[in-house]
Backbone bond lengths (Angstrom), bond angles and torsions (degrees), N, CA, C in turn:
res aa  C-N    CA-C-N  psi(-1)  N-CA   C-N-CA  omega(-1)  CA-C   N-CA-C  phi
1 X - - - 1.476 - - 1.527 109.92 -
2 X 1.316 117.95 147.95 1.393 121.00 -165.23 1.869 96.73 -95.88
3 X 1.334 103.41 113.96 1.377 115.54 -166.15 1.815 98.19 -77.27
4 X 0.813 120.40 4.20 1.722 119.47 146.01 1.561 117.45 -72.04
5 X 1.432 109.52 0.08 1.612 102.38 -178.75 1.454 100.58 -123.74
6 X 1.294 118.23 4.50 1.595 119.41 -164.67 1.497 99.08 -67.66
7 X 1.382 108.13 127.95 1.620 111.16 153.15 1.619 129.45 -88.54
8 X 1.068 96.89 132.15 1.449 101.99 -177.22 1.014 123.59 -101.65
9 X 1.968 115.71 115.18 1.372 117.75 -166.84 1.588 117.23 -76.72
10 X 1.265 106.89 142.69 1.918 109.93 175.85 1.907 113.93 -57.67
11 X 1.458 100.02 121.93 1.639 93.59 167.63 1.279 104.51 -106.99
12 X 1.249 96.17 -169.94 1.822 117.98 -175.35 1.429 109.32 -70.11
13 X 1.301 123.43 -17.17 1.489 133.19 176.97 1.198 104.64 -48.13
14 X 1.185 119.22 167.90 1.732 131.61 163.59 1.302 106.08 -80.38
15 X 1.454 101.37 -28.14 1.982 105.72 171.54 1.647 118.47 -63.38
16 X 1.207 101.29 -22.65 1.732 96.41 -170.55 1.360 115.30 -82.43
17 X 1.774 123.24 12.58 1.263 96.75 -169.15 2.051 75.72 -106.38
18 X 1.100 119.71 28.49 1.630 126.65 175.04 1.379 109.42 -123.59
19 X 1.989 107.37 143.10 0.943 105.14 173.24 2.025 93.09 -117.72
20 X 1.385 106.88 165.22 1.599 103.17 -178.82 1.174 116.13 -109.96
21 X 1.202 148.13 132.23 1.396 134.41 -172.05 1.961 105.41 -117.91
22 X 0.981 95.22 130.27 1.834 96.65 172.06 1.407 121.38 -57.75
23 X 1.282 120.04 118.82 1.722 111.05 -177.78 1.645 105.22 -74.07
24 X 1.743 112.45 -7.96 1.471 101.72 173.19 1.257 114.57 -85.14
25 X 1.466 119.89 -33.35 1.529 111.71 -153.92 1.894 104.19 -109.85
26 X 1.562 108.05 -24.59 0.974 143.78 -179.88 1.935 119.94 70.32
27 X 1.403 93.94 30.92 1.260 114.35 179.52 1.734 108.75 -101.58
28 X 1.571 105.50 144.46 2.080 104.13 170.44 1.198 106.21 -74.51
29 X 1.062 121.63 153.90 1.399 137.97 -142.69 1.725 91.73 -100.30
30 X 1.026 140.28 115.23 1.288 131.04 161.21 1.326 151.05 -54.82
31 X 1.154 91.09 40.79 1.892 104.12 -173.13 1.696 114.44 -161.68
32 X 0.833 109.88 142.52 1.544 129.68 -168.68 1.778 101.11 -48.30
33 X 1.377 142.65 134.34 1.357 133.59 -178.83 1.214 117.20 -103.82
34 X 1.772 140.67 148.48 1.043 113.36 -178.69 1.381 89.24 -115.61
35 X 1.760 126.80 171.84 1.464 123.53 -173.41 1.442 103.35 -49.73
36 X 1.473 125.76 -48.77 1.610 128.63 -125.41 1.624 85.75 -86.72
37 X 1.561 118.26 -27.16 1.409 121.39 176.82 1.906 106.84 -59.25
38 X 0.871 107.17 -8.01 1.220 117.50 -172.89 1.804 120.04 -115.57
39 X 1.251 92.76 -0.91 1.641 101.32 -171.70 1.257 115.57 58.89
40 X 1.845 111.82 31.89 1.462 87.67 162.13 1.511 117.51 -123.86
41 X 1.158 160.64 -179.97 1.669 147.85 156.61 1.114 107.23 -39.41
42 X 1.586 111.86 152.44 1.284 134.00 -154.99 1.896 98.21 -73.56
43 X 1.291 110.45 -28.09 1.479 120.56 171.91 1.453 120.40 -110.91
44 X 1.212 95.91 45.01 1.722 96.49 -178.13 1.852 86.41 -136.33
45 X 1.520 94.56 139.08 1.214 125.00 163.21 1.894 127.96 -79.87
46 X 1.096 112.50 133.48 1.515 111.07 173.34 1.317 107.79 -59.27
47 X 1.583 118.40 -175.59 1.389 130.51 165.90 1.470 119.95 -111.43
48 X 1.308 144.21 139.90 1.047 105.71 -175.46 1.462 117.97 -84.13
49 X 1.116 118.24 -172.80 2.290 117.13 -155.71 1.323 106.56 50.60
50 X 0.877 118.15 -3.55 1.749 96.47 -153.53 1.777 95.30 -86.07
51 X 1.405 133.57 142.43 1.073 135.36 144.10 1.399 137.05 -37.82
52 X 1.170 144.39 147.93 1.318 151.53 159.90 1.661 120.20 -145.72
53 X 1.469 103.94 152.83 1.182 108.96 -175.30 1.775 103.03 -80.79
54 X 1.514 104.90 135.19 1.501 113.21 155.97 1.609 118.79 172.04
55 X 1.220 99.73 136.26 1.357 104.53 -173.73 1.638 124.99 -91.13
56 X 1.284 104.72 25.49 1.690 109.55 175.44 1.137 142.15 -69.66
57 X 1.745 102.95 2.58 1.437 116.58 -171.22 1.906 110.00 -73.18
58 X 0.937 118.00 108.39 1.463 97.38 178.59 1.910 123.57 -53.87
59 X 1.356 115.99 -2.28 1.258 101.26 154.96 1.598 137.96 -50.62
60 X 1.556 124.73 -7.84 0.890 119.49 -159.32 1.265 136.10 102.72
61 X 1.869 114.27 -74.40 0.980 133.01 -173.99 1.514 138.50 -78.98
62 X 1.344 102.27 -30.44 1.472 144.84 159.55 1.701 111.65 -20.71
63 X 1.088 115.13 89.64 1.904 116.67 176.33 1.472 112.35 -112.23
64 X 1.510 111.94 3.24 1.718 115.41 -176.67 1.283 85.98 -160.43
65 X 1.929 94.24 155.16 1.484 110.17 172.93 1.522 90.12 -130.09
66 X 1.024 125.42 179.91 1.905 148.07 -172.73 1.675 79.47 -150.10
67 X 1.920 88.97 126.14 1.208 127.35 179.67 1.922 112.12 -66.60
68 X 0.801 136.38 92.73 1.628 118.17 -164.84 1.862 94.73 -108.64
69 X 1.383 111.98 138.49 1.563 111.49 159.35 1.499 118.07 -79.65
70 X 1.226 118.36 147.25 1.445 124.86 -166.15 1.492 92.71 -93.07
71 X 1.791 96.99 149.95 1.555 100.34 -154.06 1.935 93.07 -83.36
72 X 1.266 126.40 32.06 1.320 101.68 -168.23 1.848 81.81 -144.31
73 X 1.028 114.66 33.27 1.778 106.04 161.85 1.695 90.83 -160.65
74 X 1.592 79.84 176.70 1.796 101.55 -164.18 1.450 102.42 -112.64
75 X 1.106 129.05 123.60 1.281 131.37 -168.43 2.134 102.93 -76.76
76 X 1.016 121.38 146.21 1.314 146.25 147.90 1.520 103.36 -25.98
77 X 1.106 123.00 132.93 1.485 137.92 -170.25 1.886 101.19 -76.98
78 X 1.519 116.38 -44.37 1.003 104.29 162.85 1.574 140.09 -111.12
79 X 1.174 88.47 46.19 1.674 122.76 147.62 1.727 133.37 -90.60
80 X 0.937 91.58 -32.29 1.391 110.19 168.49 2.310 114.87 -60.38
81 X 1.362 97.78 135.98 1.404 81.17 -174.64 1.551 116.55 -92.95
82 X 1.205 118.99 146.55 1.575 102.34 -162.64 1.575 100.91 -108.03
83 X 1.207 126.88 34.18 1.264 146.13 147.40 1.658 144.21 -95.91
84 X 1.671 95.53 -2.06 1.068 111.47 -161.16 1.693 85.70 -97.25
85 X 1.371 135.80 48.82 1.542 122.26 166.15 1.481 93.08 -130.16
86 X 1.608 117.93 -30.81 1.218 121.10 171.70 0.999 112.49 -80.68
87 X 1.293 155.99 -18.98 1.535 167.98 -153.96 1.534 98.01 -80.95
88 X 1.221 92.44 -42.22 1.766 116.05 -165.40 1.575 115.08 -74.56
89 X 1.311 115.22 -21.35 1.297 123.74 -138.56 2.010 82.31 -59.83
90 X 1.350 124.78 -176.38 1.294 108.26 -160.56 2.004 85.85 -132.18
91 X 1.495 107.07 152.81 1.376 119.83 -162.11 1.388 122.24 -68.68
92 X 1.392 119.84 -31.25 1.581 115.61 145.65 1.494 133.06 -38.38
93 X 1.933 96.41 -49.49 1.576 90.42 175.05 1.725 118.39 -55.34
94 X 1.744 103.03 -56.40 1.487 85.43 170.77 1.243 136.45 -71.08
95 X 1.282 123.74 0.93 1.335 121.03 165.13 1.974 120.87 -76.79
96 X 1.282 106.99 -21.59 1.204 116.26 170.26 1.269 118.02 -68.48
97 X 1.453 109.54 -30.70 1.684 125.32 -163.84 1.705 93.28 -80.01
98 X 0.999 110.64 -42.35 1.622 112.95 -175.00 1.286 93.55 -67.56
99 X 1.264 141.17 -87.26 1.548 159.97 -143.63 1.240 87.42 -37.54
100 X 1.358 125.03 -38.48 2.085 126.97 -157.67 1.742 99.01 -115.38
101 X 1.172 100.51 16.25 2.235 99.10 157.26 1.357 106.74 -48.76
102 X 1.497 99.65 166.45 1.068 113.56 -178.55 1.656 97.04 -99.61
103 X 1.254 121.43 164.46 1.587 103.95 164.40 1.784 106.77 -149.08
104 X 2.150 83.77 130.13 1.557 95.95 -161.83 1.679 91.65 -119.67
105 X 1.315 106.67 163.53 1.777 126.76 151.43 1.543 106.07 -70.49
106 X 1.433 111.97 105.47 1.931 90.74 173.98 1.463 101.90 -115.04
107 X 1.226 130.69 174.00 1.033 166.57 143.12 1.302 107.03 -20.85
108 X 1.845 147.36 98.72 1.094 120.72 -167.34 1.556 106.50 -76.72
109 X 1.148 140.40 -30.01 1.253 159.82 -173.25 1.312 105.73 -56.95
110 X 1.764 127.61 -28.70 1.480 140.94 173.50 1.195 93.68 -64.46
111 X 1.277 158.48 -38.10 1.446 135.99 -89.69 1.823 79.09 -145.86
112 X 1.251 117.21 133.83 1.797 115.54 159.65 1.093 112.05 -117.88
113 X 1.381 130.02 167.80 1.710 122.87 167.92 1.013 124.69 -52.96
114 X 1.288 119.29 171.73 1.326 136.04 165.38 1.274 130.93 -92.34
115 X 1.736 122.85 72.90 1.216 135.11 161.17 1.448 133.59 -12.78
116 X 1.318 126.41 -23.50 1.470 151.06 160.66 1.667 115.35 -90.74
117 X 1.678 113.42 -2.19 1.546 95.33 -171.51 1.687 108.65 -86.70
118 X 0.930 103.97 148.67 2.032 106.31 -171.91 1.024 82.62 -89.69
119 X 1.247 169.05 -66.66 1.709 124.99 -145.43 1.390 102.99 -85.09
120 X 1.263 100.92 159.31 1.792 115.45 -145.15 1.887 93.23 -122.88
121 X 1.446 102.38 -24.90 1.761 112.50 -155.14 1.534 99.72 -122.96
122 X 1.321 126.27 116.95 1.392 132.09 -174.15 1.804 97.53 -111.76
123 X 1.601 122.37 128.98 1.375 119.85 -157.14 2.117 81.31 -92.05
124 X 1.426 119.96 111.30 1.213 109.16 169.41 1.567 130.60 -57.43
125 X 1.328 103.83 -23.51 1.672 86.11 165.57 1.078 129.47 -103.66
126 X 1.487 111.81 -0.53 2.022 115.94 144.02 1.871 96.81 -39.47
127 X 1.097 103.61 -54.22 2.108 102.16 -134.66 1.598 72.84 -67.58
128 X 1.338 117.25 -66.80 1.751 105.82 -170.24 1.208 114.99 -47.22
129 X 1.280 135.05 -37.84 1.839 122.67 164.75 0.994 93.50 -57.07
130 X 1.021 156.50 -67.57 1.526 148.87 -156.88 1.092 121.85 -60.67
131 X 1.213 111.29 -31.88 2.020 134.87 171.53 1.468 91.09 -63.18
132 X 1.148 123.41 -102.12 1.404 124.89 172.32 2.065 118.59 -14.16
133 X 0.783 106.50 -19.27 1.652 107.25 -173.73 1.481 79.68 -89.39
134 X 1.191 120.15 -66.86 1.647 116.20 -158.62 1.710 103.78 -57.17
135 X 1.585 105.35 -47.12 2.006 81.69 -174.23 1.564 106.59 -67.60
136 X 1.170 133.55 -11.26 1.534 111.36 170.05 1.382 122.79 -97.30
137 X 1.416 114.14 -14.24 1.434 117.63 -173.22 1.906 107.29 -112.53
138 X 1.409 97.31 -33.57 1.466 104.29 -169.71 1.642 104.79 91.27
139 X 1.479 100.02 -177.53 1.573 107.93 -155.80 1.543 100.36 -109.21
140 X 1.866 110.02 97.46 1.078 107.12 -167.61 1.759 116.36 -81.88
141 X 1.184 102.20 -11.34 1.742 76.44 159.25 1.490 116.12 -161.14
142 X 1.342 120.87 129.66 1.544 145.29 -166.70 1.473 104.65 -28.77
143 X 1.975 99.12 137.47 1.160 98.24 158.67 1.620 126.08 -82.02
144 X 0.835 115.22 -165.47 1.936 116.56 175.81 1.660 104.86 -141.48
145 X 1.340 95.05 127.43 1.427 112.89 -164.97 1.721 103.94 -122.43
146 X 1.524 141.07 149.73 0.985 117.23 148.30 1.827 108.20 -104.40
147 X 1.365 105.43 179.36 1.430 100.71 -173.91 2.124 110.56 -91.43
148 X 1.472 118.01 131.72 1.406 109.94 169.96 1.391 128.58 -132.98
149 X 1.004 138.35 156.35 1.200 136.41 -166.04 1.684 116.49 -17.37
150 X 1.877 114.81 -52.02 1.430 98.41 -159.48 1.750 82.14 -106.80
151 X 1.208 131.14 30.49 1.603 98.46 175.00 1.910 80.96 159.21
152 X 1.428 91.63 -147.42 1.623 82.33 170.92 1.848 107.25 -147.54
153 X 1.268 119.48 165.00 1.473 131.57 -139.23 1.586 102.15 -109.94
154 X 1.597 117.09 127.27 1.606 101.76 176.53 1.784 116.41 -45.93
155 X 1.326 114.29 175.10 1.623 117.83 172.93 1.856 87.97 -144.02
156 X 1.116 114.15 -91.99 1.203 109.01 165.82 1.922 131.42 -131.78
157 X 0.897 121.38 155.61 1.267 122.29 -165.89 1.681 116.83 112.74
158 X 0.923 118.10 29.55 1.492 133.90 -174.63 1.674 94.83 -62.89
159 X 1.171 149.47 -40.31 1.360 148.39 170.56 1.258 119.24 -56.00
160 X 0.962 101.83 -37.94 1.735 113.97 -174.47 1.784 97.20 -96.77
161 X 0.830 131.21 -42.18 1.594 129.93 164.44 1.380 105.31 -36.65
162 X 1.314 109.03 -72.18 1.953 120.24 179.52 1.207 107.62 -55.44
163 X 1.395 128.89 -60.75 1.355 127.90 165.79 1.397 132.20 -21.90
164 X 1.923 99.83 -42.80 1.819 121.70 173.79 1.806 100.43 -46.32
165 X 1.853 79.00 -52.29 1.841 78.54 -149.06 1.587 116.42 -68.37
166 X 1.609 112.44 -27.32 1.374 111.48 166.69 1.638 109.41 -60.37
167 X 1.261 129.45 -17.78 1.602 110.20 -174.83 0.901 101.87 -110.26
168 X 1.767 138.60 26.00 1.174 141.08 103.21 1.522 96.42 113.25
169 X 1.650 120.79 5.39 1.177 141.29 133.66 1.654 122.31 2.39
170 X 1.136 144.90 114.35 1.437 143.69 -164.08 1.700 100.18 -109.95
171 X 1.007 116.96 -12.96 1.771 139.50 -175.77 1.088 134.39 -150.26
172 X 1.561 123.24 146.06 1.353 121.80 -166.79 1.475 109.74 -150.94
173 X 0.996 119.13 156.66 1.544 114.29 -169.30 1.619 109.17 -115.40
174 X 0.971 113.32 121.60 1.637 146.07 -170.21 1.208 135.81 -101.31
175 X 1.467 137.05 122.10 1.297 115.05 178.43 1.670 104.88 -94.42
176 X 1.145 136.79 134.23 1.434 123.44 163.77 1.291 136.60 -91.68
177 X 1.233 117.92 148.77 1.719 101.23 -166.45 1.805 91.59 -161.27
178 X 1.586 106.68 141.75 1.491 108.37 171.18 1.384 108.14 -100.29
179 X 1.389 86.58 134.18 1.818 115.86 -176.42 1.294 128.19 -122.22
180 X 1.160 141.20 130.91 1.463 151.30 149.58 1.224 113.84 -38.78
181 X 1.633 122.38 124.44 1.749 113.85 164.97 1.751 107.92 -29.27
182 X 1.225 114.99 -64.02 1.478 118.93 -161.61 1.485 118.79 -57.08
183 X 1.939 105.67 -22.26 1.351 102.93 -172.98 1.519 111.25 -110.87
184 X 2.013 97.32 19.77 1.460 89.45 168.73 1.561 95.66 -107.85
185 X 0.771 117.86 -6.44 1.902 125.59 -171.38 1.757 99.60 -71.49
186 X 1.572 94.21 -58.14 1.966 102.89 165.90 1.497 100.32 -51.91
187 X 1.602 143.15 -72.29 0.962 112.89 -148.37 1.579 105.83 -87.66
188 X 1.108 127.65 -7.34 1.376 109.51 165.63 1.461 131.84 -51.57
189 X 1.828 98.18 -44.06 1.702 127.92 -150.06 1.864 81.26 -71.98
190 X 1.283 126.64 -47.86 1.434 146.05 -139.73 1.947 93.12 -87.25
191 X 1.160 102.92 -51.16 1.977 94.17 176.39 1.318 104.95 -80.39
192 X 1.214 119.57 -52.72 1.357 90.36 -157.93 2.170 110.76 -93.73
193 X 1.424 111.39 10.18 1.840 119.36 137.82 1.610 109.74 -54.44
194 X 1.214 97.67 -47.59 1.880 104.58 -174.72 1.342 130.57 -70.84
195 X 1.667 95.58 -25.76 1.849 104.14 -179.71 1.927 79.01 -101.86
196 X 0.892 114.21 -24.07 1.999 88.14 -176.56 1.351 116.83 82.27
197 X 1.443 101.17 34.61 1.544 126.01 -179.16 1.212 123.62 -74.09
198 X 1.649 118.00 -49.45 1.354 134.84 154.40 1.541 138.59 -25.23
199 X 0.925 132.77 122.04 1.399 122.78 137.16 1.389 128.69 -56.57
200 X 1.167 112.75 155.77 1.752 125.15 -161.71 2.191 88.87 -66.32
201 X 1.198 105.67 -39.95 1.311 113.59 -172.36 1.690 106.50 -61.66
202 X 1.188 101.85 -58.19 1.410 114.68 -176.37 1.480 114.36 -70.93
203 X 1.300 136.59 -31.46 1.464 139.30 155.41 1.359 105.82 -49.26
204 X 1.247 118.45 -66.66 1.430 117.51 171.19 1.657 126.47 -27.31
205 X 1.375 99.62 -50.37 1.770 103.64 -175.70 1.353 116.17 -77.50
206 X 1.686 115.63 -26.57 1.385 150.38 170.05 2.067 94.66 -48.94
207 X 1.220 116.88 -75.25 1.143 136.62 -171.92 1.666 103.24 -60.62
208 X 1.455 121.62 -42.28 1.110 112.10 178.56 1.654 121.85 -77.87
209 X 1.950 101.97 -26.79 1.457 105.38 176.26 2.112 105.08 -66.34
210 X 1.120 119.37 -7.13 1.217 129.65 179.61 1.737 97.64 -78.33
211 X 1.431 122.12 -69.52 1.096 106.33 -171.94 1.115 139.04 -68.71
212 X 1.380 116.22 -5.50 1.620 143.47 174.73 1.435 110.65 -84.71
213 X 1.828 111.13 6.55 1.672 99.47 178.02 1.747 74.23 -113.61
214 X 1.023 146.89 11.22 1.368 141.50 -179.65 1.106 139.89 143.29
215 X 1.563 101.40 -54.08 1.271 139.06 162.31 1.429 105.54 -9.85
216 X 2.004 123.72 151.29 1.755 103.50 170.24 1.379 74.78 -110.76
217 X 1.164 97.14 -162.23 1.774 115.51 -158.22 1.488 96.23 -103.84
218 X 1.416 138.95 18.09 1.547 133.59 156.43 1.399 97.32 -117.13
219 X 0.997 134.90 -30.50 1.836 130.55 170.64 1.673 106.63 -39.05
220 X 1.789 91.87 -47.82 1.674 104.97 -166.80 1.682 89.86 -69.03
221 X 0.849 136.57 -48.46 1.287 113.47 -158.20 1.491 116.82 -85.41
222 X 1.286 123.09 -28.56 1.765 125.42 132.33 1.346 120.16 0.51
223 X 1.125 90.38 -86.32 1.339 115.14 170.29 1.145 131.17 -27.20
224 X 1.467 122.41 -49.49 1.722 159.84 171.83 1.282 94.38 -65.82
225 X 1.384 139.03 -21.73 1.664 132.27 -152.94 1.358 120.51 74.78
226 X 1.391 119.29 52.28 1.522 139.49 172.05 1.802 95.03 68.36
227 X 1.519 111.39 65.74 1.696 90.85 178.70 1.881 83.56 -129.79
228 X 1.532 107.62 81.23 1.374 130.39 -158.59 1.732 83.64 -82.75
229 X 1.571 95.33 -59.86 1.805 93.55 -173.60 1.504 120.08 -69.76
230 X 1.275 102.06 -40.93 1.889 84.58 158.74 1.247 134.98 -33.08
231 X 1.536 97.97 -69.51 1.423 104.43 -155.16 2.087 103.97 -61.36
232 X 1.467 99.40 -0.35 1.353 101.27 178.51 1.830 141.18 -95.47
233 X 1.961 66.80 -24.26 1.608 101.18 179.05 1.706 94.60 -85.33
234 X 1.663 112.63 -19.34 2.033 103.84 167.47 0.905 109.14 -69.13
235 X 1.485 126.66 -43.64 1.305 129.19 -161.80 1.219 114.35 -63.48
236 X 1.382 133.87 -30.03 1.266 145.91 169.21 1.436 126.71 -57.21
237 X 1.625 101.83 -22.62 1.493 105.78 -167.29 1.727 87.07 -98.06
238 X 0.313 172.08 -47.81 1.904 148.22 119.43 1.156 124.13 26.59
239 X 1.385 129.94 -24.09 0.866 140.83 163.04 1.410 123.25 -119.24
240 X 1.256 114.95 16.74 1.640 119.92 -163.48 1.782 96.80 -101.07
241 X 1.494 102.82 179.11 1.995 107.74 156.32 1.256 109.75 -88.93
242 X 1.701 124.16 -0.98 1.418 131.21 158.18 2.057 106.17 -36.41
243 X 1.819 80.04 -68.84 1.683 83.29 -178.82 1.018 142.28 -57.09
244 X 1.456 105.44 -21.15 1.904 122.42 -176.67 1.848 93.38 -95.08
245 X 0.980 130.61 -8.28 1.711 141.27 166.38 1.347 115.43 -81.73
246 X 1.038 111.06 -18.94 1.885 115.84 -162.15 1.531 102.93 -101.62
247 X 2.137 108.87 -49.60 1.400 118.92 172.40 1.391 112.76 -51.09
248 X 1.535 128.08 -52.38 1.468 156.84 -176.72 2.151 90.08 -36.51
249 X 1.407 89.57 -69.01 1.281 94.29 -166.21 1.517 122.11 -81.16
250 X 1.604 117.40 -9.21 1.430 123.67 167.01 1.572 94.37 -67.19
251 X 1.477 121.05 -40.86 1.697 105.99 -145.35 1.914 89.67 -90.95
252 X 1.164 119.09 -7.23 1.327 130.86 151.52 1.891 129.46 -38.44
253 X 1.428 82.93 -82.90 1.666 82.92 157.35 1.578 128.97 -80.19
254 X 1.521 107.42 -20.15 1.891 100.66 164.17 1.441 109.72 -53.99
255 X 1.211 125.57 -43.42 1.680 139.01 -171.63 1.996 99.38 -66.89
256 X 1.359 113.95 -43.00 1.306 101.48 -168.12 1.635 119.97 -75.31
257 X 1.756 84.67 -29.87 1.642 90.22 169.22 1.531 130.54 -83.56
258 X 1.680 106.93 -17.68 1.388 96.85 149.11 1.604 142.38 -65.16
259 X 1.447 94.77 -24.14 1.535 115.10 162.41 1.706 107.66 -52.82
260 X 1.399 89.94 -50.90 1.976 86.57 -173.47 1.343 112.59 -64.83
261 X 1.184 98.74 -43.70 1.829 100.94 -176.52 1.872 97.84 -61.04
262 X 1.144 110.14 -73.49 1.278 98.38 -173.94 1.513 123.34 -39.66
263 X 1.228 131.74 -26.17 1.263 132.49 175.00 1.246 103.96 -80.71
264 X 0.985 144.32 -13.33 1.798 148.35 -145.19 2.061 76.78 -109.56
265 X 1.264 107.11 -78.10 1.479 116.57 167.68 1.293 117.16 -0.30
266 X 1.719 118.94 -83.43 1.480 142.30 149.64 1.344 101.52 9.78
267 X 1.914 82.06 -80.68 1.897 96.89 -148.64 1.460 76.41 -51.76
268 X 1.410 142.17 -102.30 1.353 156.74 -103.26 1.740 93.48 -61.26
269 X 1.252 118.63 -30.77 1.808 118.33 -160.29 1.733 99.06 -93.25
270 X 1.207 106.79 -25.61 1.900 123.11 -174.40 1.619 103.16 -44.28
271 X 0.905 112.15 148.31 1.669 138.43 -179.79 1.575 122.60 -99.38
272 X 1.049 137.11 96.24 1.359 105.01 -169.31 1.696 107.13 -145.19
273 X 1.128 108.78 130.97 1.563 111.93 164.54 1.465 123.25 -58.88
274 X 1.602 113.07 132.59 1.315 110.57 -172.39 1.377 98.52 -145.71
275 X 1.358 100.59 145.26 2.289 135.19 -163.39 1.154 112.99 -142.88
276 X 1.406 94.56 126.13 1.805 100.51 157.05 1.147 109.13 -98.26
277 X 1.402 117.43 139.95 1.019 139.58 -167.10 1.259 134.07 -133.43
278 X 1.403 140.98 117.71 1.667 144.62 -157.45 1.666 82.34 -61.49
279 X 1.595 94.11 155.89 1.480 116.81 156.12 1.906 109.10 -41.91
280 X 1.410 96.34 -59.05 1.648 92.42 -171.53 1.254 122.72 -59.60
281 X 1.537 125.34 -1.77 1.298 116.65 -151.82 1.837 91.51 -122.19
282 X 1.605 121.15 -14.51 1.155 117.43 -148.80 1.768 107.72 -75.83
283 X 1.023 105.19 -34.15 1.482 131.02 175.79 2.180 97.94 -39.48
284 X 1.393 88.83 -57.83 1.527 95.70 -146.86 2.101 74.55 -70.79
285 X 0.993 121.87 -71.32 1.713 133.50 179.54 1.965 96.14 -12.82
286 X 1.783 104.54 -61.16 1.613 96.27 -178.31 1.480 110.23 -41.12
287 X 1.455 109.25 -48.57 1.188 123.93 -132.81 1.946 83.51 -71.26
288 X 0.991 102.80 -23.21 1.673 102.34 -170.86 1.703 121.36 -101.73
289 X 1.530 98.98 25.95 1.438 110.41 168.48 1.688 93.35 89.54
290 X 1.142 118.35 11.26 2.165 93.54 170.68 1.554 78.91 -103.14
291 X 1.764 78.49 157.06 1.735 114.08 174.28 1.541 118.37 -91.08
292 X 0.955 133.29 137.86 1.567 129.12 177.79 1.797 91.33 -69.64
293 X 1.373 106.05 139.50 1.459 128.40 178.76 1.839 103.72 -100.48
294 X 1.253 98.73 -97.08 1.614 119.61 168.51 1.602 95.69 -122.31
295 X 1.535 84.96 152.20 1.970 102.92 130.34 1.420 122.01 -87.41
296 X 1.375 95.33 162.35 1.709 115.40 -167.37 1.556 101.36 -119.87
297 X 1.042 126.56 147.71 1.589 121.70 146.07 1.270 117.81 -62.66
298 X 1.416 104.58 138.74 1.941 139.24 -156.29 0.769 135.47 106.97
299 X 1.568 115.21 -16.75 1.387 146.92 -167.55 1.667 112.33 67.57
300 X 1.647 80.45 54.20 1.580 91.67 162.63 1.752 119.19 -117.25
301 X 1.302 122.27 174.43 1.492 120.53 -175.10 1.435 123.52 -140.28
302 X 1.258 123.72 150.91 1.193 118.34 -169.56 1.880 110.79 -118.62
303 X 1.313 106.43 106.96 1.539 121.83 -174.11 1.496 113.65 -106.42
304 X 1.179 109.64 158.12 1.164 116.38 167.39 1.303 118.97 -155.45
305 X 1.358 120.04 152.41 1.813 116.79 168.13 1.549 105.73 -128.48
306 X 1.849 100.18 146.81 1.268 77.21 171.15 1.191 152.07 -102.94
307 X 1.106 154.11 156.01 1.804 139.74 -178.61 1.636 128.30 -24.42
């Protein structure tokens, strides 16, 4: 029997009133689930939409399932996600809500990240070109913040935020606006899909932190402006050797730039003896481990080695 047609009977589990579908193959998985297969406690229930990691699909490829309720039981009241009315809220409204911010000078030091932003990897010598654009030009256009208890929370513009603080900036200009977790997750997922900011990896987790506030996985792509097959063909790379290629090579350059920093470190903590030195003498000075620094006028030089 072609285990793409297998039905899967309901058990006594809290799992059986769910069926799982592969975000790779997009088939239910044919076999009964237990929580821990799912990474969750042995008495903990899924959500429904919500993603989870597991590789039980006999396709192979399969590294996540989407939680689905089976059309012949009634799910548990607190199973249900109680985010999924805000999840929904529709993209005009928040675009209206922005358009009518308020817009202040804040405090960059008020301001924390944005816990919901999908890119994970900031290229540091983008943000320092970008640092540099702002001390000569200034910061041509506002970040978006909403307001929270100790200060207020990125929305978008997290580049230009970091950017502030390298140009050593004490202020930044902001639009403010109050937001819902869910309707900063939408407007994050929605600019930076639109500016093409993402990685295929990071869209992916972007799209999945969407369906885990409720959302099903064709709402999300609605949402996107009918990008139904995308957001499906992301979901897949989640499960691909794309993803185990992408981690490989993030922890690649995390490693090289700790190398830099740590060498940057070095130089700044290093010890070093330093001479001026006649033309005639500089030769023999190389020859003894000092570095040429500058020349001086007289035809003298400035060396050093270090400790």
């Amino acid at each position: 029997m072609d285990w793409m047609q297998v039905e899967i009977e309901p058990t006594s589990s809290p799992l059986g009133i769910f069926v799982f579908r592969c975000t790779y193959c997009n088939h239910v998985v044919p076999k009964a689930l237990v929580p821990t297969e799912l990474g969750l406690r042995e008495d903990e229930q899924p959500v429904p939409a919500h993603i989870y990691p597991c590789d039980a699909c006999p396709c192979g490829y399969g590294r996540f399932v989407i939680a689905e309720p089976r059309n012949d039981t009634a799910l548990p009241t607190d199973s249900r996600s109680s985010a999924t009315a805000d999840a929904r809220a529709t993209l005009p409204e928040l675009r209206e809500k922005i358009e009518h911010a308020d817009h202040r000078k804040l405090a960059v030091r008020e301001i924390r990240p944005n816990p919901h932003q999908p890119r994970k990897f900031f290229d540091q010598e983008a943000l320092q070109s970008l640092a540099d654009s702002i001390v000569q030009v200034g910061l041509l256009e506002d970040i978006l913040v909403r307001p929270v208890s100790d200060g207020y929370e990125l929305v978008l513009g997290e580049r230009r935020w970091r950017a502030t603080q390298l140009a050593g900036l004490d202020t930044v200009s902001a639009k403010v606006v109050p937001l819902t977790d869910e309707e900063v997750q939408r407007v994050t997922v929605v600019e930076n899909v639109q500016r093409s900011d993402l990685t295929e990896v990071e869209e992916a987790f972007a799209y999945k932190a969407l369906i885990d506030t409720g959302m099903r996985q064709g709402d999300v792509g609605s949402s996107m402006g009918k990008l139904g097959e995308r957001v499906a063909e992301r979901l897949k790379v989640l499960s691909s050797q794309y993803y185990v290629d992408y981690q490989e090579e993030q922890i690649r350059q995390l490693s090289a730039q700790i190398d830099r920093l740590r060498e940057r470190l070095e130089e700044r903590n290093a010890r070093y003896e330093v001479r001026i030195v006649e033309r005639a003498g500089l030769a023999e000075h190389l020859a003894d481990g000092f570095d040429l620094v500058t020349p001086l006028e007289g035809g003298q030089f400035v060396v050093r080695r270090q400790l």
